[in-house]
KOLNUTI-873941 format. One record per residue (C-alpha): residue in one letter; chain; x negated, y negated, z negated. Coordinates in nm, 4 decimals, padded with zeros to 6 digits, m for minus. Example, Ala and Ser with C-alpha at 12.3 -4.5 7.8 and 13.67 -1.06 7.14 Angstrom:
{pt "a" "A" {m01.2300 00.4500 m00.7800}}
{pt "s" "A" {m01.3670 00.1060 m00.7140}}
This chain:
{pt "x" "A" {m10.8338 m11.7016 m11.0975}}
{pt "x" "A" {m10.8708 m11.3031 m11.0109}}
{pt "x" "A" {m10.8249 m11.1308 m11.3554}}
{pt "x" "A" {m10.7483 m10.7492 m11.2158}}
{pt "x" "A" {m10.9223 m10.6338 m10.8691}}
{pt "x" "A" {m10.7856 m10.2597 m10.7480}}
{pt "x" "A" {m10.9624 m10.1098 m10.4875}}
{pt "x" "A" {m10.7953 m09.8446 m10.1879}}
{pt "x" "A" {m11.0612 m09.5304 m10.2066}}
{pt "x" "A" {m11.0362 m09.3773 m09.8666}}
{pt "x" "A" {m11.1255 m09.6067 m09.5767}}
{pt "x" "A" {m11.1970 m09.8952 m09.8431}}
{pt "x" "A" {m11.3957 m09.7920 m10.0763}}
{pt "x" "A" {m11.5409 m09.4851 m09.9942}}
{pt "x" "A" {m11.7566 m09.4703 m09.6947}}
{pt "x" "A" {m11.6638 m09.2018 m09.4413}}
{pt "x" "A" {m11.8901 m08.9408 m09.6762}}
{pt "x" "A" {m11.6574 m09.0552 m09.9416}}
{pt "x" "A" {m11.9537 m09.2126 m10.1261}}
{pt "x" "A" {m11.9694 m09.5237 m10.2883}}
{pt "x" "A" {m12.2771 m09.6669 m10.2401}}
{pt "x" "A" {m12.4700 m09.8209 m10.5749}}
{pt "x" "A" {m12.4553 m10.1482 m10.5063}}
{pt "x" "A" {m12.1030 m10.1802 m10.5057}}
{pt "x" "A" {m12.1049 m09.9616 m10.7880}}
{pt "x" "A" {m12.3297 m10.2079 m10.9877}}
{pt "x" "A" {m12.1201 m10.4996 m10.8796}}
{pt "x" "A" {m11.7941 m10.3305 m10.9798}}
{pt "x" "A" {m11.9006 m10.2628 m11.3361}}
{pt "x" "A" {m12.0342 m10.6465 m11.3446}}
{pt "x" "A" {m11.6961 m10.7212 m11.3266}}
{pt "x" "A" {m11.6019 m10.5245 m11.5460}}
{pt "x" "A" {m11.8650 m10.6144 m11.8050}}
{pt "x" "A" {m11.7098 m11.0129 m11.7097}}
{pt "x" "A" {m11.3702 m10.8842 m11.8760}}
{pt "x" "A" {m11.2387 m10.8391 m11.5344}}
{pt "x" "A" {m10.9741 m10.5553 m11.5067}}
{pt "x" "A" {m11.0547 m10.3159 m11.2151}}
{pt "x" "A" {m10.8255 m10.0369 m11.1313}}
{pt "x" "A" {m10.7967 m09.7381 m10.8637}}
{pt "x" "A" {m10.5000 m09.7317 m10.6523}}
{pt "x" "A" {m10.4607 m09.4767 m10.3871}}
{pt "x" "A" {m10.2721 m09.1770 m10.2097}}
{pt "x" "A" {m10.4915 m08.9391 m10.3985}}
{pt "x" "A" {m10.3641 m08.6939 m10.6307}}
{pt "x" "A" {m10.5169 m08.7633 m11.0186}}
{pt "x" "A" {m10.7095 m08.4483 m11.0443}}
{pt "x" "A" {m10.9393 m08.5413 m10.7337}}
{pt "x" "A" {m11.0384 m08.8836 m10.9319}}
{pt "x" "A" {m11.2897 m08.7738 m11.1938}}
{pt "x" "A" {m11.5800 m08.8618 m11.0369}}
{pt "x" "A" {m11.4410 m09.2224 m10.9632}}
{pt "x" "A" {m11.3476 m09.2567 m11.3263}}
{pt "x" "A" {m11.6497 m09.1229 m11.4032}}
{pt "x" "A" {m11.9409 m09.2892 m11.1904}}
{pt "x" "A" {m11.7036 m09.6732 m11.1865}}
{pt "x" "A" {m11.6949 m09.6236 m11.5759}}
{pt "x" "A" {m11.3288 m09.6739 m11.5687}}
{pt "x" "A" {m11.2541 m09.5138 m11.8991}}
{pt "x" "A" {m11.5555 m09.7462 m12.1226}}
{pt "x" "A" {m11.4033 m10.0682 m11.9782}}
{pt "x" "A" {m11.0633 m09.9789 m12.0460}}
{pt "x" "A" {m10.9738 m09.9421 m11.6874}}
{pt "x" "A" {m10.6811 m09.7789 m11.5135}}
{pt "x" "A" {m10.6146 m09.5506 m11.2376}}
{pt "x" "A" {m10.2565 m09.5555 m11.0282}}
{pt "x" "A" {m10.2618 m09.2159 m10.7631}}
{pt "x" "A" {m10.0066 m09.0404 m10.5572}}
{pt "x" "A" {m09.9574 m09.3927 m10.3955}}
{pt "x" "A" {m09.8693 m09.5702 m10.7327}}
{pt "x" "A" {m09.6652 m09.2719 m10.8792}}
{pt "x" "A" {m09.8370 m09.1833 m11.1860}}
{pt "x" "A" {m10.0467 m09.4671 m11.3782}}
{pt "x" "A" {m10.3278 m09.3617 m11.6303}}
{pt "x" "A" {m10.4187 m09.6772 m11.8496}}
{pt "x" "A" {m10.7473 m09.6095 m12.0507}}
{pt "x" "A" {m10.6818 m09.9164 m12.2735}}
{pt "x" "A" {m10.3978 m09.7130 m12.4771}}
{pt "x" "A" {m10.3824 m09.3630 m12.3028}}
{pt "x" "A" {m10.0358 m09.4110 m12.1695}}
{pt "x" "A" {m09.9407 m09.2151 m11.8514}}
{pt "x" "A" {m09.6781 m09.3914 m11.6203}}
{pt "x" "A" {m09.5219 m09.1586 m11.3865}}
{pt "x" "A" {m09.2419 m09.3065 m11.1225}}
{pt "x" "A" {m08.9978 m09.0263 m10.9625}}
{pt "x" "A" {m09.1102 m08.7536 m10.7984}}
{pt "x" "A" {m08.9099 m08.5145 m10.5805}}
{pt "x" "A" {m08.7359 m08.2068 m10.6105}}
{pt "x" "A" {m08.8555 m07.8032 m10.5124}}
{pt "x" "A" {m08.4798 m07.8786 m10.3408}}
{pt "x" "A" {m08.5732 m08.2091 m10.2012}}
{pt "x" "A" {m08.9113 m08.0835 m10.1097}}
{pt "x" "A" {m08.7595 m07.7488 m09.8946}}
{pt "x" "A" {m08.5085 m07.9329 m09.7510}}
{pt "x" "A" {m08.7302 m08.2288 m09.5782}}
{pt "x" "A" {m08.9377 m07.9520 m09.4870}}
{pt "x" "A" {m08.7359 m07.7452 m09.2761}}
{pt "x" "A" {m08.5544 m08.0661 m09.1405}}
{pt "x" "A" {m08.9599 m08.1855 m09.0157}}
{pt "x" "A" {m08.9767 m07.8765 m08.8187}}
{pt "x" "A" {m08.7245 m07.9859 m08.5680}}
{pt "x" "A" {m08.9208 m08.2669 m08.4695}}
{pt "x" "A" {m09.2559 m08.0691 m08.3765}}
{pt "x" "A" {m09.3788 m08.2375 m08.6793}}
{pt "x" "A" {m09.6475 m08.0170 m08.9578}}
{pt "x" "A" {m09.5777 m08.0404 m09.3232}}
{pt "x" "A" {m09.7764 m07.9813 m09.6051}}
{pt "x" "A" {m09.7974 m08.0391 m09.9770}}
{pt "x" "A" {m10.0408 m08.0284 m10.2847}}
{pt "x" "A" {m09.9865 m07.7215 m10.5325}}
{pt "x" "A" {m10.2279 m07.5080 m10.7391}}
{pt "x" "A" {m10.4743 m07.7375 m10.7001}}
{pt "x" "A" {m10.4518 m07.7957 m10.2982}}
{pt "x" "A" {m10.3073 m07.8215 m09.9873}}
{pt "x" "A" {m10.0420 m07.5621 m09.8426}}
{pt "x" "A" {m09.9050 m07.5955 m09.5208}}
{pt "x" "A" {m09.6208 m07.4531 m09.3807}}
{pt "x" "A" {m09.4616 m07.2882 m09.0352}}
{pt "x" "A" {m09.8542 m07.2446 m08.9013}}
{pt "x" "A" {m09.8570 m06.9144 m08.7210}}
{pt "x" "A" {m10.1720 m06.9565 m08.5640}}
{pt "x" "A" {m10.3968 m07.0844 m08.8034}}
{pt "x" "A" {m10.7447 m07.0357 m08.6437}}
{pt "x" "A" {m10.6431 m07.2435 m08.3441}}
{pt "x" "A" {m10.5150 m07.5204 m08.6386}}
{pt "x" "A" {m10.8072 m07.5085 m08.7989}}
{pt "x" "A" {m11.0117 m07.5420 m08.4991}}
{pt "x" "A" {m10.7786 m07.8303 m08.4382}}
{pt "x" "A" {m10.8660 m08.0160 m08.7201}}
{pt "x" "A" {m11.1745 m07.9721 m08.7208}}
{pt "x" "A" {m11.2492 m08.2123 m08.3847}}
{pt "x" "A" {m11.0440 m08.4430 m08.4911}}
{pt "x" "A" {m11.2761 m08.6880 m08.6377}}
{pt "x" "A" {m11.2942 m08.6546 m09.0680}}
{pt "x" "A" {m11.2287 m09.0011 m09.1232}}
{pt "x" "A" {m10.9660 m08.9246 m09.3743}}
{pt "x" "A" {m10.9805 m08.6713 m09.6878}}
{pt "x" "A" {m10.6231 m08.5523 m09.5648}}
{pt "x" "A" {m10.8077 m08.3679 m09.3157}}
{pt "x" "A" {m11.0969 m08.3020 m09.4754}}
{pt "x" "A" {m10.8833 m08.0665 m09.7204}}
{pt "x" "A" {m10.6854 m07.9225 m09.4599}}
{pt "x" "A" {m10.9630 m07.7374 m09.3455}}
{pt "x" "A" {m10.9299 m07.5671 m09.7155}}
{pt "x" "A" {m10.5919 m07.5263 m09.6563}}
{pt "x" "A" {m10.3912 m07.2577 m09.7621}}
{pt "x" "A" {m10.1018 m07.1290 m09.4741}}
{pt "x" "A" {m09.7741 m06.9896 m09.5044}}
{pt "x" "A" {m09.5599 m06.8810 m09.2555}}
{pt "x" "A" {m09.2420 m06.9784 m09.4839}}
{pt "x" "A" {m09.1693 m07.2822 m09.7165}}
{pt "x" "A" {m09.3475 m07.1361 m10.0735}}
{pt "x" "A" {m09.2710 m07.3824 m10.2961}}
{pt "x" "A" {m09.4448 m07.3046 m10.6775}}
{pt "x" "A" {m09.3747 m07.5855 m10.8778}}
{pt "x" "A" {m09.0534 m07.7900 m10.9401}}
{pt "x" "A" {m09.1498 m08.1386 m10.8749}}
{pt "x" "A" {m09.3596 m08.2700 m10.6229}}
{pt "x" "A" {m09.5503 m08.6045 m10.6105}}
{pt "x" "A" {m09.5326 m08.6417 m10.1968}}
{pt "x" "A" {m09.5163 m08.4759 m09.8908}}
{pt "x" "A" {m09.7304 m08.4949 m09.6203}}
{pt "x" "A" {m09.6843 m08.4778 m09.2170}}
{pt "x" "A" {m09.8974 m08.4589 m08.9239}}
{pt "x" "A" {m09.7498 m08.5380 m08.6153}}
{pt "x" "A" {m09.5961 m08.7718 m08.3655}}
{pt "x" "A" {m09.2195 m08.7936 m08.3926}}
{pt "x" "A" {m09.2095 m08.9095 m08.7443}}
{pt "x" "A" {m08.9695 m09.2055 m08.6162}}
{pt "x" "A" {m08.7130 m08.9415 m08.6006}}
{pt "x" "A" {m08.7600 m08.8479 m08.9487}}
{pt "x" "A" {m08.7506 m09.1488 m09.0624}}
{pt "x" "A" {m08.4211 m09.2747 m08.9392}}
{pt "x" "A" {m08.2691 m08.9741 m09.0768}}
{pt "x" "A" {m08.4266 m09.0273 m09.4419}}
{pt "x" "A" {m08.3826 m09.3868 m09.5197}}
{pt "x" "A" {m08.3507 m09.2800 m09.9027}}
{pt "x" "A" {m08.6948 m09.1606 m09.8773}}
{pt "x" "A" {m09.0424 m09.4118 m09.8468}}
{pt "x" "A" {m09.2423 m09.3268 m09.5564}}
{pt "x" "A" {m09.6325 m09.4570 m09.5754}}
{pt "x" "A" {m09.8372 m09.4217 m09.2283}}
{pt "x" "A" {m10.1343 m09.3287 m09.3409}}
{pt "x" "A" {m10.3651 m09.2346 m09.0042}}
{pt "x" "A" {m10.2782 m09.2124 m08.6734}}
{pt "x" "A" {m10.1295 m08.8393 m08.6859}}
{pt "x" "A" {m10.0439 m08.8691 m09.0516}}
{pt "x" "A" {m09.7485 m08.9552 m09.3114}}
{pt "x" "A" {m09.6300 m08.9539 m09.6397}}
{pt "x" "A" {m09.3072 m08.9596 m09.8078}}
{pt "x" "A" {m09.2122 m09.0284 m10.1281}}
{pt "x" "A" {m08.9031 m09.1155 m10.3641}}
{pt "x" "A" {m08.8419 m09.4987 m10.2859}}
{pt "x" "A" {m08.8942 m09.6025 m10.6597}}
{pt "x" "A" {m09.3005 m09.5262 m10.5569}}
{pt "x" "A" {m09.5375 m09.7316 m10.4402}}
{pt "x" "A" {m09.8704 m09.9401 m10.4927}}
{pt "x" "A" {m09.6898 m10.2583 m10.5346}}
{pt "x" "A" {m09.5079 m10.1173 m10.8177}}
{pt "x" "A" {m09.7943 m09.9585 m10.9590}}
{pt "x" "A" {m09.9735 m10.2726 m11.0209}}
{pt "x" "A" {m09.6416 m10.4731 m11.0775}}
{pt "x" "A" {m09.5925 m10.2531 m11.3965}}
{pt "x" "A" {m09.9844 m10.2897 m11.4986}}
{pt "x" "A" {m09.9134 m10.6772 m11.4437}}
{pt "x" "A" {m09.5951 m10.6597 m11.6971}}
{pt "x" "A" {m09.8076 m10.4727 m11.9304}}
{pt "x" "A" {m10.0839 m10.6629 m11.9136}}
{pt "x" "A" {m09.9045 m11.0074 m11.8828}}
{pt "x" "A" {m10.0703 m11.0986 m11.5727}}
{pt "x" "A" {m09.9355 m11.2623 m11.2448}}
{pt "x" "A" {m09.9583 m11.0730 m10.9763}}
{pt "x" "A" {m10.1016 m11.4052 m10.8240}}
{pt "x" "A" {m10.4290 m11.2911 m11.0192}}
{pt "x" "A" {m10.4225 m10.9698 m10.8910}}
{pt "x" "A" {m10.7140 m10.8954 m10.6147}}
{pt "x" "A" {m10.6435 m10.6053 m10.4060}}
{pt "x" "A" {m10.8422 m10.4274 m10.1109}}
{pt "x" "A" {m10.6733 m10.1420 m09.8531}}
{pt "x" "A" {m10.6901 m10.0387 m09.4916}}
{pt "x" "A" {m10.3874 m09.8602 m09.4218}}
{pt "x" "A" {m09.9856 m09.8297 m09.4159}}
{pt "x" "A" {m09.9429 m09.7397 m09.8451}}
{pt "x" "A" {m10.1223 m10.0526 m09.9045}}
{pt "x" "A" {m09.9144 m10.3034 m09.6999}}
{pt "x" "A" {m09.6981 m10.4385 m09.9476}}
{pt "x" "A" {m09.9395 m10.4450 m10.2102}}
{pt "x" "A" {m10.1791 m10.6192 m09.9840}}
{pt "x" "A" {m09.8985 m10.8902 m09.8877}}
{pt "x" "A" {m09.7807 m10.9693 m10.2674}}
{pt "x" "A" {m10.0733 m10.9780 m10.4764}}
{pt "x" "A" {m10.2458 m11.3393 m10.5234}}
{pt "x" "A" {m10.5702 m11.2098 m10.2565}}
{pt "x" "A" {m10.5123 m10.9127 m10.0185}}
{pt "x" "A" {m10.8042 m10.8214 m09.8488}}
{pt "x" "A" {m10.7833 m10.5788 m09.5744}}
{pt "x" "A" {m11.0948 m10.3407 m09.4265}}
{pt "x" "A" {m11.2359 m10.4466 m09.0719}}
{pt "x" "A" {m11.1478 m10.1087 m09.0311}}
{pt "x" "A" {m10.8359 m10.1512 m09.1422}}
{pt "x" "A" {m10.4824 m10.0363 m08.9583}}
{pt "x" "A" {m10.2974 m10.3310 m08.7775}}
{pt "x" "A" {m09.9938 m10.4046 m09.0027}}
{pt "x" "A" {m10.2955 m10.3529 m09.3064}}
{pt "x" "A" {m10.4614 m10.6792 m09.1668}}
{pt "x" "A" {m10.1150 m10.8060 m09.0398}}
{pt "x" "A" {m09.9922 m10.8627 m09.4112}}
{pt "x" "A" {m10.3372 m10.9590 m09.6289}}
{pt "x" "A" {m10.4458 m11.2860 m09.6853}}
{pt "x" "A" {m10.8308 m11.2102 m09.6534}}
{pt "x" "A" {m11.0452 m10.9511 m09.4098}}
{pt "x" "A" {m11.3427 m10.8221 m09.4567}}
{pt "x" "A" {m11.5742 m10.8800 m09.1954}}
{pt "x" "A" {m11.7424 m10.5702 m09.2497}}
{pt "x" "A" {m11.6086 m10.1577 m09.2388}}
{pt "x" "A" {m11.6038 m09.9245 m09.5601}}
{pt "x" "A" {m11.9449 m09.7823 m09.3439}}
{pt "x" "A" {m12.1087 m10.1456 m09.4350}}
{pt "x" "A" {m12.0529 m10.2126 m09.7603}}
{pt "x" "A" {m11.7792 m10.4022 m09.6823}}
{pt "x" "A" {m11.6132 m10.4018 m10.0312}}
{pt "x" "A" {m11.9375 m10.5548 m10.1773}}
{pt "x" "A" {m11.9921 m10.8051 m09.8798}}
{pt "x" "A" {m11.6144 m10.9600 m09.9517}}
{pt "x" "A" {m11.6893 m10.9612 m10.3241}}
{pt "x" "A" {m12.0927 m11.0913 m10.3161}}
{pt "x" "A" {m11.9341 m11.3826 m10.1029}}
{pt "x" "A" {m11.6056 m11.4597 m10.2888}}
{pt "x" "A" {m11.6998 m11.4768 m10.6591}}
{pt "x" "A" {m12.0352 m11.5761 m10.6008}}
């Protein structure tokens, strides 16, 4: 029996406008109204989720939101804010400069958005991004990004960093302290290896006393792999990356452009 269903936003439930569409909507607060927990777990940093909280009524139903790829938890049933372990200014600096040997672009969230670093030419960047097609809000903000020419690092703990390139392997096998999450075909994430989706909704679990087995999850992409494999039904996007529909139980025969959130759920619990 499905008692808590968390939903991916980008590439799962947002379409590519990053809209949810009303009928989903509608059948997400049904659940809720059923006594169905529903929660938001994605790669998205906590400030860019009012209007999710907002328009899914997350906070009414005593709902919860896990972002930064499971790093900090917001539970509306108590107020409590979970936060997993972030990294270092040090940690942050360091990776940095290291991810500039390998060709690769780096870039993090601060004063409320994206800063990228060792860009020199940022009109031909720009330009760049902007044919690459805006399928993911990564890029999407980095066309609002702000440049420097140096690491400027402002605050002293950072939930992620981001890459964008195509030797990340290398990085990797340097860093296996660190969590890597593909998230695109150009793109990356790394985090402290404490953080992840799985261990978002592993805690909610605990503090709900739920079995993950009753946990219904939906993703498309590399941070929601192990999530996807673990909980009781993981149900992957037709849009979803390979190892995405590689380790869920269920696929959605339909993409995040065709409802397909609300086509799995209108045929599973009805």
């Amino acid at each position: 029996m499905v008692k808590i269903v968390v939903f991916d936003l980008d590439g799962t439930l947002y379409d590519s406008h990053k809209h949810i569409d009303k009928d989903t909507v509608h059948k997400i607060i049904e659940l809720e109204q059923k006594g169905i927990l529903v929660g938001i777990v994605t790669g998205r940093f906590y400030e860019e989720l009012n209007e999710v909280i907002r328009v899914l009524k997350l906070r009414e139903f005593q709902c919860f939101v896990a972002s930064s790829n499971g790093l900090e938890i917001h539970d509306f049933s108590d107020g409590e804010t979970k936060s997993f372990t972030r990294l270092s200014k040090d940690e942050v600096k360091d990776i940095v400069k290291e991810a500039k040997k390998y060709h690769l672009i780096s870039y993090v969230w601060q004063n409320g958005g994206y800063t990228m670093f060792g860009v020199s030419v940022m009109n031909i960047i720009k330009k760049i991004f902007s044919l690459i097609p805006l399928n993911s809000h990564y890029i999407k903000s980095l066309q609002k990004t702000k440049f420097e020419a140096d690491v400027v690092l402002n605050e002293a703990f950072y939930d992620k960093v981001c890459f964008a390139g195509i030797q990340i392997d290398k990085l990797k096998k340097q860093h296996p302290e660190y969590r890597f999450y593909d998230v695109g075909s150009f793109g990356t994430e790394l985090c402290k290896k404490d953080v992840g989706k799985l261990e978002a909704i592993r805690y909610i679990c605990q503090k709900k006393d739920v079995s993950i087995s009753s946990v219904m999850a939906f993703g498309d992409n590399g941070n929601d792999v192990d999530l996807l494999a673990s909980c009781g039904y993981g149900v992957a996007m037709k849009n979803g990356s390979a190892q995405a529909k590689k380790a869920a139980k269920y696929m959605s025969d339909y993409t995040n452009n065709e409802k397909g959130v609300l086509q799995f759920m209108n045929s599973f619990f009805e």
